[in-house]
C-alpha positions in Angstrom: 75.5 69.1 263.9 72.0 69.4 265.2 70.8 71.4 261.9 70.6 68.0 260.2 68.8 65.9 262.8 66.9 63.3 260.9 63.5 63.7 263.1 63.1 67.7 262.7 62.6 66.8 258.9 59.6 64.7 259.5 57.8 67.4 260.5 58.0 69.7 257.4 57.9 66.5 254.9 53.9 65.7 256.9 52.8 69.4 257.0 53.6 69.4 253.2 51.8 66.2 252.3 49.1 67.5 255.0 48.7 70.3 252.6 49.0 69.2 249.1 46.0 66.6 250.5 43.6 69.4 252.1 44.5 71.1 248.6 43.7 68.3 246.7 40.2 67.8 248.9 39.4 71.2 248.4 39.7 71.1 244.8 37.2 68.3 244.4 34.9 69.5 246.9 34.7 73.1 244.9 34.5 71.4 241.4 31.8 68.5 242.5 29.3 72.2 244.0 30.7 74.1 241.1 29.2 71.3 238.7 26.2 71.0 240.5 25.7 74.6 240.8 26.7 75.0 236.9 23.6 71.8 235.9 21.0 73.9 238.1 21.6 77.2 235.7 21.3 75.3 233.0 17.8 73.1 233.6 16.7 77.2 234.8 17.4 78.8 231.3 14.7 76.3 230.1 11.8 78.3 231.6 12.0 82.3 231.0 11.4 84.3 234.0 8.7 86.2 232.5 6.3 83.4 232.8 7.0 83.5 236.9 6.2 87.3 236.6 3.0 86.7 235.0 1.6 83.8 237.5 2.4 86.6 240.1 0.7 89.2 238.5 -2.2 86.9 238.6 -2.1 85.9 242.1 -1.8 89.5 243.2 -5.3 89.9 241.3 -7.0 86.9 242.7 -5.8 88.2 246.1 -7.4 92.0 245.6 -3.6 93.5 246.1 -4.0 95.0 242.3 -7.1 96.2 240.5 -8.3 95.4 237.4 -6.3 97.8 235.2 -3.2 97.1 237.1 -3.6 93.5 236.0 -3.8 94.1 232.6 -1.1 96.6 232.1 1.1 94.7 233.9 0.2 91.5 231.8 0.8 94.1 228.6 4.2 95.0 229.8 5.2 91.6 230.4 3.9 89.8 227.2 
């Protein structure tokens, strides 16, 4: 019988470990970024965003794209 010809099973035996390894590779690759990623959002919580918002508002003033009163109700609605 040719159904149980001992070289067609070498075949499905090396896809499978080719898999379970890619599998296995993939997982580590996604949890080394996801840890990384996860460390970034944490050190960025330390600043509040507000404080970015307010250097902008400043710049925009030194740079004569807002006037005067613009500045300071936009530093009002931000504080």
């Amino acid at each position: 019988m040719k159904a149980f010809n001992s070289k067609k099973a070498v075949s499905p035996l090396v896809a499978t470990f080719l898999l379970v390894g890619f599998a296995l590779i993939m997982g580590v690759v996604v949890m080394a970024v996801g840890g990384d990623y996860l460390s970034l959002e944490e050190e960025s919580e330390e600043e509040p965003a507000s404080v970015d918002l307010i250097n902008i508002v400043d710049t925009c003033k030194e740079k004569g794209a807002i006037t005067a009163d613009e500045h300071s109700a936009l530093k009002e609605k931000l504080s």
